[in-house]
Residue frames as a rotation matrix with the C-alpha (Angstrom) as fourth column:
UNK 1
0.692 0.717 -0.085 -3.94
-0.070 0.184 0.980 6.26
0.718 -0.672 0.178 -18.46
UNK 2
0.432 -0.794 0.428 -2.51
-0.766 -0.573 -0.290 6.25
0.476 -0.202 -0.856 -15.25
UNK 3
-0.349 -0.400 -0.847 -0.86
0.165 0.864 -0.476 3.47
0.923 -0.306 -0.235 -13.82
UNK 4
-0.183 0.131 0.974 -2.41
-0.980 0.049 -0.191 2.45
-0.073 -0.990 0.120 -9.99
UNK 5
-0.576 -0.276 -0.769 -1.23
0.116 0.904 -0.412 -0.46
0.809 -0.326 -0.489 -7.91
UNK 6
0.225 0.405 0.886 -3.29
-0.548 -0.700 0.459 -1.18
0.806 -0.589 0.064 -5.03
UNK 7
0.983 -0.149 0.111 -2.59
-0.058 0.324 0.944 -2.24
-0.176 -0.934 0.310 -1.54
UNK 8
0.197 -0.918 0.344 1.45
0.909 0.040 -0.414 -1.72
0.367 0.394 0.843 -3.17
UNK 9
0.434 -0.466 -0.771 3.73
0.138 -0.811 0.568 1.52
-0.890 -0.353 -0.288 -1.76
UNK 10
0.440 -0.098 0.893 4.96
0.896 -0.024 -0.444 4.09
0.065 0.995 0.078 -4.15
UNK 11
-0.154 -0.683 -0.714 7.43
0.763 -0.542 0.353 6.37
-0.628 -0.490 0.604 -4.53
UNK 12
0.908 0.408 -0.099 6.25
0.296 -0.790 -0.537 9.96
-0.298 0.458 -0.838 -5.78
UNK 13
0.177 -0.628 0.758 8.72
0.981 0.170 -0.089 10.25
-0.073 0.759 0.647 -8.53
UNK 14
-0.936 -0.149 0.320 7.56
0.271 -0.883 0.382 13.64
0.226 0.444 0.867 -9.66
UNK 15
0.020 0.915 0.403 4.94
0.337 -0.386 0.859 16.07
0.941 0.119 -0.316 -8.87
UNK 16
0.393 0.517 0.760 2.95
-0.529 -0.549 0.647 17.27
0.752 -0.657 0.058 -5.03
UNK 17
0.636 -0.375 0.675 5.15
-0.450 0.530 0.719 15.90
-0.626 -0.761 0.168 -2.05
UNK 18
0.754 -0.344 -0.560 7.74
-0.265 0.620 -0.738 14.61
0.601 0.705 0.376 -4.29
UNK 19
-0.564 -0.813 -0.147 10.06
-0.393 0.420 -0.818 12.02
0.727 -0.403 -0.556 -2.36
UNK 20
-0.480 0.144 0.865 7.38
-0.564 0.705 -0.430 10.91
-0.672 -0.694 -0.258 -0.13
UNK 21
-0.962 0.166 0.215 5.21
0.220 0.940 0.259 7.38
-0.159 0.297 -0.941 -0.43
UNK 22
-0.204 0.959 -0.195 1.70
-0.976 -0.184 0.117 6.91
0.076 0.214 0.974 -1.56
UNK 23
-0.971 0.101 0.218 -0.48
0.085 0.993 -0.078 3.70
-0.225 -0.058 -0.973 -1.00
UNK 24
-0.523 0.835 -0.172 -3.69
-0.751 -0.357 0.555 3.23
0.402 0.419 0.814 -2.40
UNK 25
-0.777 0.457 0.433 -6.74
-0.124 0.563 -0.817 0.81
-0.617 -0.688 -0.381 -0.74
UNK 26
-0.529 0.833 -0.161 -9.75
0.049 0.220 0.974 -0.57
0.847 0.507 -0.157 -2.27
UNK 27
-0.958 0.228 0.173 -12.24
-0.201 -0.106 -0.974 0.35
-0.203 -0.968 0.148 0.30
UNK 28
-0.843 0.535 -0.058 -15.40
-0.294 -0.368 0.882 -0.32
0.450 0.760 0.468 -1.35
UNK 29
-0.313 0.430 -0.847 -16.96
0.464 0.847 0.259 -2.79
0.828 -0.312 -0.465 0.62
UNK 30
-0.491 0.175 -0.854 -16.68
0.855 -0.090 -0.510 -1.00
-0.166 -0.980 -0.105 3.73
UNK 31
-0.238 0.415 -0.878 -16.97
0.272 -0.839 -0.471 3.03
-0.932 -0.351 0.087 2.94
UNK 32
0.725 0.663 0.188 -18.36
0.470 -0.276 -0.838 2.90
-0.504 0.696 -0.511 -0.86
UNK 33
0.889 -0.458 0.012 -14.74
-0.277 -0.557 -0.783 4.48
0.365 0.693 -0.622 -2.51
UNK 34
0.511 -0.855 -0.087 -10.95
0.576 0.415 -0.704 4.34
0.638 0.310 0.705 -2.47
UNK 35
0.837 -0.481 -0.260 -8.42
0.044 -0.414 0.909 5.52
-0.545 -0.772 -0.326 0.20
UNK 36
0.500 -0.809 0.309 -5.31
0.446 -0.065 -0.893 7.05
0.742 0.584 0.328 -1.09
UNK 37
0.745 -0.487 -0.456 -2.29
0.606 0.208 0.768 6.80
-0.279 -0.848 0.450 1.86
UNK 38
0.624 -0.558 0.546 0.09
0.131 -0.615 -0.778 10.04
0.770 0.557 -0.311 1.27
UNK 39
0.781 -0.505 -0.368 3.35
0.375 -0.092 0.922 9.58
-0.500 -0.858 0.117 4.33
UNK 40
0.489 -0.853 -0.180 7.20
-0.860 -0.506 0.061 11.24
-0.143 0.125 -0.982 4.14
UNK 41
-0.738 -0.674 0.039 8.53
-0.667 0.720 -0.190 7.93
0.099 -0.166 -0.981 5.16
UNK 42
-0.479 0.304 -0.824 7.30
-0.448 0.723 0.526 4.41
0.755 0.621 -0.210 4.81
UNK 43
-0.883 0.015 -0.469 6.22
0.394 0.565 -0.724 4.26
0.254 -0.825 -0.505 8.36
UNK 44
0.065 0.947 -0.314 3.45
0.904 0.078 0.421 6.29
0.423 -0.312 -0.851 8.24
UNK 45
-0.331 -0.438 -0.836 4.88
0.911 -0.378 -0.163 9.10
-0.245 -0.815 0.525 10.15
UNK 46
-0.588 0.132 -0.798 3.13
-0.320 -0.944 0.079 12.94
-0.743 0.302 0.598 9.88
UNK 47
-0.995 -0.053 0.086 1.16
0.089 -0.050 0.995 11.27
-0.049 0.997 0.055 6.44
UNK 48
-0.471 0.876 0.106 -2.99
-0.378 -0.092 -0.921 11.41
-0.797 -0.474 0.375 5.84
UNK 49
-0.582 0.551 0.598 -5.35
0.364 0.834 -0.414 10.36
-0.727 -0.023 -0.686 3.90
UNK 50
-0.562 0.720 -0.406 -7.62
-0.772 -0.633 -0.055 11.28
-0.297 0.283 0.912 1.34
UNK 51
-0.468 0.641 0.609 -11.01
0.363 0.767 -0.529 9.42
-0.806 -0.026 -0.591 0.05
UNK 52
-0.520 0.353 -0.778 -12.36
-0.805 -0.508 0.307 9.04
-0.287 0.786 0.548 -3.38
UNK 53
0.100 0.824 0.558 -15.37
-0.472 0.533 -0.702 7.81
-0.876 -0.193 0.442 -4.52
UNK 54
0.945 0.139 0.295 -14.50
0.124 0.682 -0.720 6.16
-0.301 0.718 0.628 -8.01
UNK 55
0.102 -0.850 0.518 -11.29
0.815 0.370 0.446 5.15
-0.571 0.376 0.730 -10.19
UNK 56
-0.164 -0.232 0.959 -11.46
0.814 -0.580 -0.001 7.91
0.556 0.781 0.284 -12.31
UNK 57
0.965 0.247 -0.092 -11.53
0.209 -0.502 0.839 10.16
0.161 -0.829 -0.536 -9.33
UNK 58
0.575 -0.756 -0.313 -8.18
0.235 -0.213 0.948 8.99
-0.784 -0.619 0.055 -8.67
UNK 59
-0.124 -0.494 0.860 -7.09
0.983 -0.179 0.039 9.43
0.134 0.851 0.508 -12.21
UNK 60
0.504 0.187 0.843 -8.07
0.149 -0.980 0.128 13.11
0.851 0.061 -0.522 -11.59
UNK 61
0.986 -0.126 -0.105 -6.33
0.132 0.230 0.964 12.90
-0.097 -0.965 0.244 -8.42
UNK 62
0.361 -0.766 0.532 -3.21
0.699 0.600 0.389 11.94
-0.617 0.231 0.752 -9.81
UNK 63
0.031 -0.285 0.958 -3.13
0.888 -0.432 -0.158 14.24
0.459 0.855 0.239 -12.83
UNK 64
0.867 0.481 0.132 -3.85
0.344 -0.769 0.539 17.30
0.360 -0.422 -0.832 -10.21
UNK 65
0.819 -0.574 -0.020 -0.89
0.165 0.203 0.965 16.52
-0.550 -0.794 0.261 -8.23
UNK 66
0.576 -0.576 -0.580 1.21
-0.675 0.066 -0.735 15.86
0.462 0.815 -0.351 -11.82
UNK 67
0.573 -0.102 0.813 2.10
-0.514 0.728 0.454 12.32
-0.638 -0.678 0.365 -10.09
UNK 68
0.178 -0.266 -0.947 4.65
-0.494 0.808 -0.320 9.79
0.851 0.525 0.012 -11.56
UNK 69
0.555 0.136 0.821 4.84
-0.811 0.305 0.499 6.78
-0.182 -0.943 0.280 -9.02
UNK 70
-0.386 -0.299 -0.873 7.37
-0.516 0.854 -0.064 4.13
0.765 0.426 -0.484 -9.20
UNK 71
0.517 0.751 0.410 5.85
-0.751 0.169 0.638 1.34
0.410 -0.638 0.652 -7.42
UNK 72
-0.372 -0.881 -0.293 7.79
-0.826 0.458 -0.329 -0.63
0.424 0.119 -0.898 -5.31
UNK 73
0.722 0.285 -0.630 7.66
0.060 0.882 0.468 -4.49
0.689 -0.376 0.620 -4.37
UNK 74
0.229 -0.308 0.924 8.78
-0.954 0.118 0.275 -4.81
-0.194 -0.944 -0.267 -0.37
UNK 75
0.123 -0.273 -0.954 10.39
-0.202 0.934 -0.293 -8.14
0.972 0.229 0.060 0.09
UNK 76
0.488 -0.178 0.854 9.88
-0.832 -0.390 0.394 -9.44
0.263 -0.903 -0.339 3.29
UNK 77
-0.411 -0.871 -0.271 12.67
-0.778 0.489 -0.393 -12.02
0.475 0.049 -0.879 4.79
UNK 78
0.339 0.684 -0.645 11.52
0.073 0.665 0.743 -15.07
0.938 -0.299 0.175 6.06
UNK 79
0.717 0.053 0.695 11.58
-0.694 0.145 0.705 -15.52
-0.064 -0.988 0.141 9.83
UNK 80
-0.225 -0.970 -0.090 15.01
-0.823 0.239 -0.515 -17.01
0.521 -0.042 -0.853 10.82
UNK 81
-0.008 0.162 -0.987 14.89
-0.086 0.983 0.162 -20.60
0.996 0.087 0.007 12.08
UNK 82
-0.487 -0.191 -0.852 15.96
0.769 0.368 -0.522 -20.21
0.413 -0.910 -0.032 15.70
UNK 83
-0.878 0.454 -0.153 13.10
-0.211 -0.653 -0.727 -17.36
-0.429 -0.606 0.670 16.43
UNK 84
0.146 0.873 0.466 10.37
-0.989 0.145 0.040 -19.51
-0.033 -0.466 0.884 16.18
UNK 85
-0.796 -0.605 -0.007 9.23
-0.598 0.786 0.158 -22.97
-0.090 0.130 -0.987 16.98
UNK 86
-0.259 0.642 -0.721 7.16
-0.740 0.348 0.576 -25.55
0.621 0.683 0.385 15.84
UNK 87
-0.720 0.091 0.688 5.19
-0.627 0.337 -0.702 -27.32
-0.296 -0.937 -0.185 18.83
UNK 88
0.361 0.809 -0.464 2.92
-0.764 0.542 0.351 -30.12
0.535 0.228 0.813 18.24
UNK 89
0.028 -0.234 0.972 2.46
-0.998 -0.065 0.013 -32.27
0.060 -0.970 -0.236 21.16
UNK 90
0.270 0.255 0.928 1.08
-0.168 0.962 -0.216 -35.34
-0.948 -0.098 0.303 20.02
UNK 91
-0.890 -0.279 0.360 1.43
0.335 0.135 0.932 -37.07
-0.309 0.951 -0.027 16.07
UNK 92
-0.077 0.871 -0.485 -1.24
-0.779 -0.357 -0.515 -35.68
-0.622 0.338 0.706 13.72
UNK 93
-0.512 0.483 0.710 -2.95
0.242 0.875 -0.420 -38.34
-0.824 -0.043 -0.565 12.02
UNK 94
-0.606 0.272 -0.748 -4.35
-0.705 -0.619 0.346 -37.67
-0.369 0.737 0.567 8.53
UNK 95
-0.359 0.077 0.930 -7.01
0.127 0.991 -0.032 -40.54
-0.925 0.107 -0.366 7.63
């Protein structure tokens, strides 16, 4: 089976567009199937879309292409101390 991460970024390993990113979406709620996010570069830039209606869609999806995806984990840094600030005018009170 294939391996899919959603709402995670992935690097096309091997296969259709190899070297750019892929991102998959659960979209059910809204349009009834799955969004699959195909860019060059992790911004988005030049990339499009496609829309499938069930999981085993995108397994067929995937196996078309001849996809391997490593998926990667983004680490974002925390917000440095002196670019923001905590304002709280009065004491809070917790009873």
């Amino acid at each position: 089976m294939v391996e899919v991460q959603f709402g995670v970024f992935g690097k096309i390993i091997t296969g259709h567009n190899k070297g750019w990113y892929v991102k998959l979406e659960d979209d059910m709620d809204q349009s009834g199937g799955f969004y699959i996010y195909e860019m060059p570069n992790l911004e988005g830039d030049n990339g499009f879309d496609t829309w499938l209606e069930s999981k085993e869609d995108i397994k067929s999806y995937f196996d078309e292409c001849n996809w391997k995806i490593e998926w990667l984990i983004i680490v974002i840094p925390p917000i440095p101390k002196e670019r923001y600030q905590i304002h709280c005018p009065r004491p809070l009170y917790l009873w």
